[in-house]
C-alpha positions as MATLAB code, in Angstrom:
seq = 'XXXXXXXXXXXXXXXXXXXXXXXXXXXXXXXXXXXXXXXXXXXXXXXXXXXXXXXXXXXXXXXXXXXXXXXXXXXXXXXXXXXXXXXXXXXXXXXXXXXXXXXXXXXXXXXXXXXXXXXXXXXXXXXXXXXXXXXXXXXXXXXXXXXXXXXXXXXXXXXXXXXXXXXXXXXXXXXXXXXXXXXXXXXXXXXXXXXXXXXXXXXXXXXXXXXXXXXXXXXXXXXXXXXXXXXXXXXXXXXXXXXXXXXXXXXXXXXXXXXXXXXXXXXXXXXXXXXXXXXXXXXXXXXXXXXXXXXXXXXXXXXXXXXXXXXXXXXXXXXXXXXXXXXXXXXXXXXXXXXXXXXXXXXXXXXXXXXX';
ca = [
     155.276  169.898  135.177;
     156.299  166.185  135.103;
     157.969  164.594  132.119;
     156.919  160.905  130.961;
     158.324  158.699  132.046;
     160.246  155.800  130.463;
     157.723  153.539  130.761;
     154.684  155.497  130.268;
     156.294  156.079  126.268;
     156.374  152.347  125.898;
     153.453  151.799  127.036;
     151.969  154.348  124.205;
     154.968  152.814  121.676;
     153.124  149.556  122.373;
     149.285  150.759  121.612;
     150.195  152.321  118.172;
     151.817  149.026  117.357;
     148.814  147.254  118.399;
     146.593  150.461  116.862;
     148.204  150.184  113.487;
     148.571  146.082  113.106;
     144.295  146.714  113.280;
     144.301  149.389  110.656;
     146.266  147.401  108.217;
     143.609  146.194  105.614;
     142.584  142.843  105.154;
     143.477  140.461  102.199;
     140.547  140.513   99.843;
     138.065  137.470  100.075;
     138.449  135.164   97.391;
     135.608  135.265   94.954;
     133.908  131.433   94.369;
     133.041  130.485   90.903;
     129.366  129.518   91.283;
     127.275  127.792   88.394;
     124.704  129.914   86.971;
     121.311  127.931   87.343;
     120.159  126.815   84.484;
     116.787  125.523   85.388;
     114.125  126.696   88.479;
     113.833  125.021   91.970;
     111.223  123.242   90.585;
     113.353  120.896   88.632;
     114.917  120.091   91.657;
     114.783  116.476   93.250;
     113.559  117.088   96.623;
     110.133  118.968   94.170;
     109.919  115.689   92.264;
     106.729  113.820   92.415;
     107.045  110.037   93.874;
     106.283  107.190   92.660;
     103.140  106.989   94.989;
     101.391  110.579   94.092;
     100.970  108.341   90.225;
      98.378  106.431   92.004;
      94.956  106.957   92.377;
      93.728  107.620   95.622;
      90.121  107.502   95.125;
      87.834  105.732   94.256;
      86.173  107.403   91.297;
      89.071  107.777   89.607;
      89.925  104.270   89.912;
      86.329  103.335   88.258;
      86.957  105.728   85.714;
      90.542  104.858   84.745;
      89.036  101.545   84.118;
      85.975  102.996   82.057;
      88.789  105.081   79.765;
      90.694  101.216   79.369;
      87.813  100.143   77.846;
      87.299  102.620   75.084;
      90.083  101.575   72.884;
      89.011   97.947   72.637;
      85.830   98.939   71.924;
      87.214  101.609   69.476;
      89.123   98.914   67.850;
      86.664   96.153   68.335;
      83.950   99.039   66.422;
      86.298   99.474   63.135;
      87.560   95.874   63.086;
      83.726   95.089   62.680;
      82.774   97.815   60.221;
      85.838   97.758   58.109;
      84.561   94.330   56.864;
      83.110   94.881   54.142;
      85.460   96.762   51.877;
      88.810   95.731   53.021;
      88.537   92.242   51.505;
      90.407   93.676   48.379;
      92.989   94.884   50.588;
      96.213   93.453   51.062;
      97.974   91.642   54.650;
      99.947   94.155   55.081;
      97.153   97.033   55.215;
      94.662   94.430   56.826;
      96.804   93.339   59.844;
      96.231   96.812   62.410;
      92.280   95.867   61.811;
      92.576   92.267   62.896;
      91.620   91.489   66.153;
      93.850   88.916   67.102;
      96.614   88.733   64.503;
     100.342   89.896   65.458;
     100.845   93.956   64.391;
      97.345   94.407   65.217;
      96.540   97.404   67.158;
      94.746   95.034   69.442;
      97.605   93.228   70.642;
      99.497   96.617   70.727;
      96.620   97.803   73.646;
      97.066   94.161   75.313;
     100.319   94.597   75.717;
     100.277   98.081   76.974;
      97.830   97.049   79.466;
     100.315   94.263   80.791;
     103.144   96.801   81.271;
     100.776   99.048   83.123;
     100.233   96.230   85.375;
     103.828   95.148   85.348;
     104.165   98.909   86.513;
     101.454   98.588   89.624;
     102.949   95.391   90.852;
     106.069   96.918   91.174;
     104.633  100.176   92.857;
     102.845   96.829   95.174;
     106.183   95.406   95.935;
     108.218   98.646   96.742;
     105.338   99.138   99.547;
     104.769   95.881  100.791;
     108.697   95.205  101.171;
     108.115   97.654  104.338;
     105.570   95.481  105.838;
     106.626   94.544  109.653;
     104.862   91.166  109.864;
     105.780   89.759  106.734;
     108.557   87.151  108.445;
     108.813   85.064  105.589;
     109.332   87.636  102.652;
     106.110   86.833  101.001;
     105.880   90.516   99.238;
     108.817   88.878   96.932;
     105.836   87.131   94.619;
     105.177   90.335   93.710;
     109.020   90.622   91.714;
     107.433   87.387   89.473;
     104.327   88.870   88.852;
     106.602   91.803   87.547;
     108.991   89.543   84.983;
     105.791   87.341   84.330;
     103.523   90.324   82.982;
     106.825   91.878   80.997;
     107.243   88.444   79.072;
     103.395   88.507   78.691;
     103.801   91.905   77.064;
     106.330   91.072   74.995;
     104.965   87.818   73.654;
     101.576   89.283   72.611;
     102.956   91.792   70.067;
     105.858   89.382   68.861;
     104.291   85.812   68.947;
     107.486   84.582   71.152;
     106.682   81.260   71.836;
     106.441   80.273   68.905;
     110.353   80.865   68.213;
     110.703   79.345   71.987;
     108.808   76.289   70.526;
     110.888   76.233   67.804;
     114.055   76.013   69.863;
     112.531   73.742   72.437;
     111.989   70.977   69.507;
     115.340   72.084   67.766;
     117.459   71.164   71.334;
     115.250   68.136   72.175;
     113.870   66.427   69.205;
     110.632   66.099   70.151;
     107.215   67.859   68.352;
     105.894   70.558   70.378;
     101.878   70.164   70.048;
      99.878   73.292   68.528;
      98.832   74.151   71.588;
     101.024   73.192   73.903;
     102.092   76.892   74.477;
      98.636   77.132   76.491;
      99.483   75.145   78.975;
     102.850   77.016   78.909;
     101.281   79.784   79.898;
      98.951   77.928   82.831;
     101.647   76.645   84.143;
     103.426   80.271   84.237;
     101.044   82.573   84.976;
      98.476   80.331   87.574;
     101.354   80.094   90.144;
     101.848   83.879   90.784;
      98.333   84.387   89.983;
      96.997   82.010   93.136;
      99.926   83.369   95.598;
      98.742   87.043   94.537;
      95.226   85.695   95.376;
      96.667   85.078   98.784;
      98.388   87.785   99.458;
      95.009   90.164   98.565;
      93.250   87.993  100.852;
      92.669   90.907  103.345;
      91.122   93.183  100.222;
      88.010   91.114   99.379;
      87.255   93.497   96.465;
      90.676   93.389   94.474;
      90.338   89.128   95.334;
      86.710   89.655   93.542;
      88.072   91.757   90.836;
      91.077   88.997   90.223;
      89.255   85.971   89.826;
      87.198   87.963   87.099;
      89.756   88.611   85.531;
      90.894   85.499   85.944;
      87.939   83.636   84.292;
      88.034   85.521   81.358;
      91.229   84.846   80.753;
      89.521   81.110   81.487;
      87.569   81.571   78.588;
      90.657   82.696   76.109;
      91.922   79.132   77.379;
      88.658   77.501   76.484;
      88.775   78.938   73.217;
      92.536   78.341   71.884;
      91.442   74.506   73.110;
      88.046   74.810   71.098;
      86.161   73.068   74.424;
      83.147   74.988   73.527;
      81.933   74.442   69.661;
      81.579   77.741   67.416;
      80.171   77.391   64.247;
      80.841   80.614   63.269;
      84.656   81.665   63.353;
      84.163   85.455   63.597;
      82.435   84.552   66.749;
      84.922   82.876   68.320;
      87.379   85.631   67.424;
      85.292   87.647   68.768;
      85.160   85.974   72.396;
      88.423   85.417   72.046;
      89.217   89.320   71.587;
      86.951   89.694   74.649;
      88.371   87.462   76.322;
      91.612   88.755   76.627;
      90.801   92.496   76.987;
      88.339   92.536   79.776;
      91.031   89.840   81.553;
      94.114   92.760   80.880;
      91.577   95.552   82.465;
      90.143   93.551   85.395;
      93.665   92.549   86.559;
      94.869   95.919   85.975;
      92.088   97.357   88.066;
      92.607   94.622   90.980;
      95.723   95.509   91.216;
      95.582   99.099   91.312;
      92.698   98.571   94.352;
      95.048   96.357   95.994;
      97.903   99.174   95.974;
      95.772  101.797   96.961;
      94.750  100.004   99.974;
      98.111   98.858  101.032;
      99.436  102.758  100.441;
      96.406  103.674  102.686;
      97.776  100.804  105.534;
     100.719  101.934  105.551;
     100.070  105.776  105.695;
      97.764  104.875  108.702;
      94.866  105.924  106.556;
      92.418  102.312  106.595;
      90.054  101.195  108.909;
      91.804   98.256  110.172;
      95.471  100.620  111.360;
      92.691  103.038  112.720;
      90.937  100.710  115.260;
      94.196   99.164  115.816;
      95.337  102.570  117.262;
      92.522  103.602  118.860;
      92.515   99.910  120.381;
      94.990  100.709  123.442;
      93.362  103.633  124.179;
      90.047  101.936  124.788;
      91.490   99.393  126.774;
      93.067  101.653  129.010;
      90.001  103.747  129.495;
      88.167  100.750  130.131;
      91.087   99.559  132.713;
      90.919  102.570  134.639;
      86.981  102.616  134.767;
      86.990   98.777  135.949;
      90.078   99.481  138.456;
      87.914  102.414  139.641;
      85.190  100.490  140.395;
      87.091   98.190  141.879;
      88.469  101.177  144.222;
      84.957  102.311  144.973;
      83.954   98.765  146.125;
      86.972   97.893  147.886;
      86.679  101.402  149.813;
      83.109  100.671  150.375;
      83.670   96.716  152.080;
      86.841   97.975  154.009;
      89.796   96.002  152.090;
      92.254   96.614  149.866;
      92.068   95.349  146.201;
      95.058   92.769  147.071;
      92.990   91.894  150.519;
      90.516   89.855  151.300;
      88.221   90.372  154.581;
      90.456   93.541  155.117;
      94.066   91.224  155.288;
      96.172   91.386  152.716;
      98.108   88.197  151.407;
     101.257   87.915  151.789;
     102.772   86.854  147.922;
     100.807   88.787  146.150;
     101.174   90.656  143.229;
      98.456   92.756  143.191;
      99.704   94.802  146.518;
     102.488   96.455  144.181;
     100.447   97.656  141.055;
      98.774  100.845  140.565;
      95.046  100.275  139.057;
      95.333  104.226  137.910;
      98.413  103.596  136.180;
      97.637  103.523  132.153;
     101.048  101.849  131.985;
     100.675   99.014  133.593;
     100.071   95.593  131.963;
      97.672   94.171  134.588;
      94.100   93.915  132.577;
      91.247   95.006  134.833;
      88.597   94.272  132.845;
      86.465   91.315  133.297;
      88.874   87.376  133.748;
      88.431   84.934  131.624;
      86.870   81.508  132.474;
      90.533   79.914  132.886;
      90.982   82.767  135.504;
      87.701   81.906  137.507;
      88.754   78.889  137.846;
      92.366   79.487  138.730;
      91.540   81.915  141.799;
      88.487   79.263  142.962;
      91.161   77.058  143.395;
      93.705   78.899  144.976;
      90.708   80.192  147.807;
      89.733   76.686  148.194;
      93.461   75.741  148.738;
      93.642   79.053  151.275;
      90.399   77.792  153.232;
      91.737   74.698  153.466;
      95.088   75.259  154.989;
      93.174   78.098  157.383;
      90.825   75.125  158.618;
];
């Protein structure tokens, strides 16, 4: 029987070291403090609606967001008429939400509400067309002055500012601003944005249609703070007045809502216009490859090549190198234009020419 030897116990010395440094327990993990969740992954941002899913997509519910505008004119335009007769003994103060036109009215209230909502869609209008590609001189920037000129609209038809403007106007400068020179205040404002908004909707013939309405009847509000047309009856002029400027707040509204839902459906890809223009290259190619095949079948049928003529090809040209079954390549193999008839008579009369 054979004792260990010397090395053999240090070799075993040397595995319980290594035996016992893996037994040894490990430190205990350190516990992280997490917040308790207050609120469901709903709340979350990446859950959040955009800005974008806030506007309509189709075209019913455009129509009949435009119906539900016009209820609360009508609402208000129904009592205003009807409440005639026995508020006379009232006083201002509990007259003024009836009144049509004056300032506290709940007329003016819905005017102005109907300006911030379109304050609101030509923003939603500029945040989309700011991503146009082939808008090289930044003309989706209008769109920003539509935005402060339809928030100083809203405020000035509940609070009558112009009037303190006025006031400050002939304070600074001396002179006598006329009754109503704030009209043509408001031309001046409003008509430029207006006309380059016009422009820009050019390519959406129905929100163009829809803006000039609106447009005119804000015409006729014009007409009738100038008294151009003679009313004998005052109620009636408030009256088109009131009508006036209502129908104007809902049709622009309503353009502008058609004009953002068709540049959100450009831009998703969703329009007829983005559609043919991607299904454009693919019917040019397919009608490349059917010309170029006919060109095969002919050239195949006469002998010659399709860079040849009478079976010998010419030397220079760049037809010898392209592939007509190539969809990549930018040769055009449908039928030349008359510039291109012309240019290839003269280069075979030149050819015929130098052969003779």
């Amino acid at each position: 029987m054979s004792l260990p030897s010397r090395g053999d116990r240090r070799r075993k010395l040397l595995r319980d070291d290594q035996r016992r440094a893996t037994d040894t327990p490990e430190s205990p993990p350190t516990k992280v403090r997490t917040r308790r969740r207050v609120y469901s992954e709903g709340a979350l941002a990446s859950r959040q609606p955009r800005i974008t899913d806030f506007l309509p997509k189709r075209r019913l519910t455009l129509f009949l967001l435009w119906l539900m505008g016009l209820l609360p004119p009508a609402g208000i335009l129904s009592a205003g008429l009807f409440s005639r007769r026995f508020i006379a003994t009232w006083d201002s103060a509990a007259q003024a939400p009836l009144a049509l036109l004056s300032v506290g009215g709940m007329a003016r209230a819905w005017s102005s509400l109907m300006l911030l909502a379109t304050a609101a869609a030509c923003l939603l209008v500029f945040h989309l067309r700011r991503h146009r590609l082939d808008d090289y001189r930044g003309r989706y920037r209008l769109w920003i002055w539509a935005v402060a000129v339809l928030l100083f609209a809203s405020l000035d038809t509940v609070t009558n500012l112009h009037e303190t403007l006025g006031a400050c106007w002939q304070h600074v400068s001396g002179r006598t601003v006329q009754p109503n020179g704030w009209v043509w205040g408001w031309l001046l404002l409003a008509a430029i944005p207006w006309v380059r908004s016009l422009l820009d909707m050019r390519g959406h013939r129905f929100a163009v249609a829809i803006s000039a309405l609106a447009g005119g009847s804000w015409g006729l509000v014009a007409v009738m703070a100038f008294r151009a047309i003679p009313v004998s009856d005052p109620h009636l002029g408030e009256l088109l007045t009131f009508a006036g400027m209502h129908l104007g707040n809902q049709l622009l509204l309503f353009s502008v809502l058609v004009y953002a839902r068709g540049v959100y459906r450009a831009a998703q890809g969703e329009s007829r216009s983005e559609r043919s223009a991607r299904k454009s290259p693919s019917r040019s190619r397919s009608r490349g490859s059917s010309a170029a095949g006919q060109a095969t079948d002919r050239n195949r049928s006469s002998g010659s090549t399709p860079g040849s003529r009478d079976g010998r090809i010419q030397e220079g040209s760049d037809e010898d190198t392209v592939d007509p079954q190539d969809p990549d390549s930018t040769v055009d193999f449908g039928a030349p234009s008359r510039s291109e008839l012309r240019r290839r008579k003269k280069e075979l009369r030149k050819q015929q020419r130098r052969a003779a």
